[in-house]
C-alpha positions in Angstrom: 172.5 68.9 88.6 173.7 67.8 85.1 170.7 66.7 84.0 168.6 70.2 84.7 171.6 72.1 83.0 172.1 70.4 80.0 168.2 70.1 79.1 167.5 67.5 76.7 169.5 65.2 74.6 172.5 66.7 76.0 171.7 66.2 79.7 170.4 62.3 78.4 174.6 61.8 76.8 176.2 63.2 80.0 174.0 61.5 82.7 175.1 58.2 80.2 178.9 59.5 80.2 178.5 59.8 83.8 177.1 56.6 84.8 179.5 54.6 82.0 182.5 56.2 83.9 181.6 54.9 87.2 180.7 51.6 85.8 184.6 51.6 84.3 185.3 52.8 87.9 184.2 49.9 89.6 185.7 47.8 86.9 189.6 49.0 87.4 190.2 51.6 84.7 191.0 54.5 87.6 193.4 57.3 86.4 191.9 57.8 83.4 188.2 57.3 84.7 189.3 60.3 87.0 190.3 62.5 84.4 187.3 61.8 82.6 185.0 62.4 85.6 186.4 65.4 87.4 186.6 67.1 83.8 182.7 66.4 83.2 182.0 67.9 86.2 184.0 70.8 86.1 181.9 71.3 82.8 178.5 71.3 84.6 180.0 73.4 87.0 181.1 76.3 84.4 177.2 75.8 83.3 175.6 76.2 86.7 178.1 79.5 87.7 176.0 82.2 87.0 177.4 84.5 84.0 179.8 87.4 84.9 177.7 90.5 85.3 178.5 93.0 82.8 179.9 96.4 82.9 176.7 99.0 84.1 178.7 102.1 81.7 179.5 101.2 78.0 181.9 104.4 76.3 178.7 105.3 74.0 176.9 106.3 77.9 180.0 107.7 78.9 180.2 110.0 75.5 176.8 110.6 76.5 177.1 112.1 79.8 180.2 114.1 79.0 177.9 115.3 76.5 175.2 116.1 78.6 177.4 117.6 81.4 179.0 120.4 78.9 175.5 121.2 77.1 173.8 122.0 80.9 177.2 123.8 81.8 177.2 126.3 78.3 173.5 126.3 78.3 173.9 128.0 82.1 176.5 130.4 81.5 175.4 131.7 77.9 171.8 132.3 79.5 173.2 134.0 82.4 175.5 135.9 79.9 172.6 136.8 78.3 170.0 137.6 81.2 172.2 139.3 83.4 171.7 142.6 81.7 167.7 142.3 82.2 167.3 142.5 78.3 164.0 143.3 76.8 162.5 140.3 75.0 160.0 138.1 75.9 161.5 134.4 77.7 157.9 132.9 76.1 159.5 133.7 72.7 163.0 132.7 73.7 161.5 129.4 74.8 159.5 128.9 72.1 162.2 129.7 69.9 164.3 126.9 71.3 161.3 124.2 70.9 161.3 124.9 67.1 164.6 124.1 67.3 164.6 120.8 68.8 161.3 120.3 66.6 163.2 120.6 63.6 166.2 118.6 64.9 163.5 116.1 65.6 162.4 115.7 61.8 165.7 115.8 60.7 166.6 112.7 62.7 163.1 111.1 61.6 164.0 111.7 57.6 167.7 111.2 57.4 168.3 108.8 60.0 165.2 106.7 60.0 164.5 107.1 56.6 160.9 107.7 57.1 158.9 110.7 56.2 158.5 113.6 58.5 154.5 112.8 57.7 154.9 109.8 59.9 155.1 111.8 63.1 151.4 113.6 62.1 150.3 110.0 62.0 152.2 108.6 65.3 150.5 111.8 66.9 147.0 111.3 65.5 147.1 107.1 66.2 147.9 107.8 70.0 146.2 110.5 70.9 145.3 109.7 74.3 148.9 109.9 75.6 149.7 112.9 73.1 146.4 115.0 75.8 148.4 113.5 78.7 151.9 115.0 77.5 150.0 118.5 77.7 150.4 118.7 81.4 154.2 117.9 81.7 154.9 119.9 78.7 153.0 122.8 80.6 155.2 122.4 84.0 158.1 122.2 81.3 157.4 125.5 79.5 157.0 127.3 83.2 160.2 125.3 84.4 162.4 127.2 81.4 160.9 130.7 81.9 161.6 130.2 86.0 165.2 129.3 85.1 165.3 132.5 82.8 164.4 134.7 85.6 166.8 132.7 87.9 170.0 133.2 86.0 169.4 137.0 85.5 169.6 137.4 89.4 171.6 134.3 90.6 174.9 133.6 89.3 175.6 130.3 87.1 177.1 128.1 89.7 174.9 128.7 92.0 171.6 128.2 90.0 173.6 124.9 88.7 173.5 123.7 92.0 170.4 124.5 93.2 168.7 122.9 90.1 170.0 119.3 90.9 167.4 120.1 93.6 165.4 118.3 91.7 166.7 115.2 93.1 164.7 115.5 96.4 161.6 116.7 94.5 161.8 113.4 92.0 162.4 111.3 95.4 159.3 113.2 97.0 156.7 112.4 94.0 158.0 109.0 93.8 157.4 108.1 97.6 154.1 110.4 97.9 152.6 109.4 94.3 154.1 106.2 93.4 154.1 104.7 96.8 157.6 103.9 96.4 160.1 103.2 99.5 163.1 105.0 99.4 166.0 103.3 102.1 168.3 105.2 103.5 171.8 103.5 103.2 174.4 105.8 103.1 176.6 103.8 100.7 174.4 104.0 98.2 175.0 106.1 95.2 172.0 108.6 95.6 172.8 108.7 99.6 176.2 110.2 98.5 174.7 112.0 95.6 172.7 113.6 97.9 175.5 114.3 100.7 177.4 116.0 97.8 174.6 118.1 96.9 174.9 119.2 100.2 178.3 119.9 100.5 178.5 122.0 97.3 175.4 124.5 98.2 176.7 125.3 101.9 180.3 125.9 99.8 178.4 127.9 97.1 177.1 129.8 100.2 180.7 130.7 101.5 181.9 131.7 98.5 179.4 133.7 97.4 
């Protein structure tokens, strides 16, 4: 065992360590041939344990999802503030409106942060072009997702449409069993199992309440 973990010259010196201390063993120097032997082996021990697995959620993902939580939560109540009156503008405006935006956050990022210039996204886009064609279709099902939602939340309230939208948990698990061949096992204490039963629970007492 000590020789596969210490790999080398090391595993060479403690196999010799090992085999001088039971030599000394037989020879009469016991207490202190003990010591020596049980500590060596509680070293390879410490190297064959396998390391402590680390935390799954650092703070920085935590800040994140905090994050995330309250930007879905304002975006759902100022668009339902806003659509509930039926106003007359176009959502394909509105939605392209908010693209721009994120365009422009994007090549903000890209020039201050990276410290490259905003040029170097033209040439990302023109040097993969193949999967730039492919990102046409999801950014298609995207731009009909957003004007959907905008015609939700000026009929629905925003609670409701927020939990009818994580919905899109069953339609995720549905493309990846029927596309991706993927198995999906049911084990109810798994996380998406109770995910999934809490989904439940809060659209039948959206239902009540409403």
């Amino acid at each position: 065992m000590i020789s596969r973990v210490g790999g080398g010259d090391t595993a060479a010196s403690t196999t010799t360590t090992l085999s001088d201390a039971q030599n000394a063993l037989q020879s009469g120097d016991g207490n202190d041939v003990n010591g020596e032997t049980s500590a060596l082996l509680t070293d390879s021990k410490k190297h064959d344990a396998p390391p402590a697995p680390s935390s799954s959620v650092t703070s920085t993902g935590l800040k994140v999802l905090v994050l995330l939580a309250v930007q879905n939560c304002s975006k759902n109540l100022l668009l339902r503030f806003v659509m509930k009156e039926h106003p007359k503008f176009l959502t394909s405006a509105a939605i392209l409106g908010v693209e721009s935006v994120k365009m422009v956050l994007a090549l903000l990022y890209i020039v201050f942060i990276e410290r490259r210039p905003a040029s170097s996204a033209v040439q990302f886009i023109k040097q993969d072009r193949r999967n730039t064609a492919l990102m046409c279709v999801p950014a298609t099902l995207y731009s009909v997702q957003m004007t959907l939602e905008y015609i939700a939340l000026g009929n629905i309230d925003a609670s409701v449409f927020s939990v009818l939208v994580q919905t899109k948990l069953l339609a995720t698990a549905g493309c990846a069993v029927c596309i991706l061949g993927k198995k999906i096992k049911k084990v109810r204490e798994s996380v998406p199992w109770k995910n999934l039963q809490f989904l439940d629970d809060q659209t039948h007492s959206t239902r009540k309440n409403s």
